[in-house]
Steps between C-alpha positions, in 0.01 A plus 500: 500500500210336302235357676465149504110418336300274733344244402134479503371228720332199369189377681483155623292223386202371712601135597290262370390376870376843566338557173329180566373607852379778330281342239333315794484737741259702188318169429394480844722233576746501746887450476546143525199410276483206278516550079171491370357216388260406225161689604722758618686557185172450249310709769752817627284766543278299733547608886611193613723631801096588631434094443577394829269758701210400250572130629470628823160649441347257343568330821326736664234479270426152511385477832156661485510273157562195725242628778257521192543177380481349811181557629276663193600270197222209421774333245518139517891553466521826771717293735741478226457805362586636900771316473616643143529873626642379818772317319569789244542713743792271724676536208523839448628511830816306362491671190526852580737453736738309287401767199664796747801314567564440125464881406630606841205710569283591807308749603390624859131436441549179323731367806215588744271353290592174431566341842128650518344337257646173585329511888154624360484260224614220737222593815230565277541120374564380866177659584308384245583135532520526868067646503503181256615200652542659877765389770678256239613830331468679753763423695807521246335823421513646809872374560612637174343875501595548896861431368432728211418806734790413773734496231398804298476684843874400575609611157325806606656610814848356378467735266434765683867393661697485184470154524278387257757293294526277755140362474468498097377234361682172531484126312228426705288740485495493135449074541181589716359755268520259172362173715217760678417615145489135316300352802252782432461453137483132548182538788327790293515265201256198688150507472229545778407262726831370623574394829710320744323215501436409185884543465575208786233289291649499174764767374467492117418709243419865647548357839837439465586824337360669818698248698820620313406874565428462840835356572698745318320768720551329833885510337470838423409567867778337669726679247367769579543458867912432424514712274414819732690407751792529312420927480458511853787332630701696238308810657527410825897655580284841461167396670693448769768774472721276521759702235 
């Protein structure tokens, strides 16, 4: 009998979904990554999948900037200029953030980082207004970072019992960091020599700006207030071994 000849198999193309994945997984972006865009395309060999952790420093790096500014500048603008870094660096809390979810990239160090950035950034201006204008400031201050530290030390320990999904950040958490963050840019911006009363005199000019601040913070607060309570009643089924 004569054999039969066997045919020689025939390798399979790559689907173009994987081949895709590929080309993004080796740009450093991840699967479900936008197409580039402009800068991207007239800029490719530039490591912009490192973009959002460089936000994230220069977060970090503001805040001595900030401390700087605050009490050593003589400018006749400093208040404003406070207010400037302050500012710029809010929004590269919203930028890096939305930057990571467009390239679907994140890093360990870079998730650790960035709620951490946020709460340093945020005290160090709470303190510096509140050794400024005193209880006024004070107060909202004091609400807002005791709610910071219960909350991060619930995210903690859920953590530690697989449970940490169920106090991630919600709606109104992200509603009390963007007021907390424009009140703060608004107060840094007014000059010296403010206070209460010459508010309930007249409230115009500078005055009024501060007015508008100070009421966004006092928001801020009570949002803040509502806002954790929402993680610990979702937390509290476990704080209470309940399930």
């Amino acid at each position: 009998p004569v054999a039969e000849p066997v045919a020689e198999p025939v390798a399979e193309p790559v689907a173009a979904p994987v081949a895709a994945v590929v080309t993004k997984t080796q740009n450093g972006m991840g699967p479900k990554a936008t197409q580039p865009g402009p800068l991207r395309r007239l800029f490719p060999s530039f490591p912009w999948q490192t973009l959002p952790n460089v936000l994230t420093y220069v977060r970090c790096f503001a805040i001595p900037g900030l401390i700087f500014q605050f009490y050593l500048s003589n400018h006749v603008d400093k208040n404003i200029h406070s207010a400037l870094i302050f500012g710029i660096a809010s929004i590269t809390d919203y930028l890096d953030g939305f930057l990571a979810r467009r390239w679907d990239i994140c890093s360990p160090f870079g998730a650790f980082l960035d709620p951490v950035a946020d709460k340093l950034m945020v005290s160090t201006a709470l303190i510096l207004l509140a050794g400024r204008y005193g209880a006024v400031v004070a107060l909202p201050a004091a609400i807002i970072l005791a709610r910071e530290i219960a909350v991060s030390a619930l995210r903690e320990w859920m953590a530690s019992r697989g449970q940490r999904d169920s106090v991630k950040v919600g709606y109104q958490g992200k509603v009390k960091t963007a007021l907390t963050m424009t009140a703060l840019s608004v107060i840094l911006a007014v000059p010296d020599g403010w206070s209460v009363a010459s508010t309930v005199k007249q409230a115009v000019g500078w005055d009024l700006v501060m007015s508008i601040g100070m009421i966004m913070l006092y928001m801020s607060a009570v949002v803040t207030v509502t806002s954790g309570s929402v993680y610990f009643k979702a937390a509290a089924p476990v704080l209470m071994d309940s399930k």
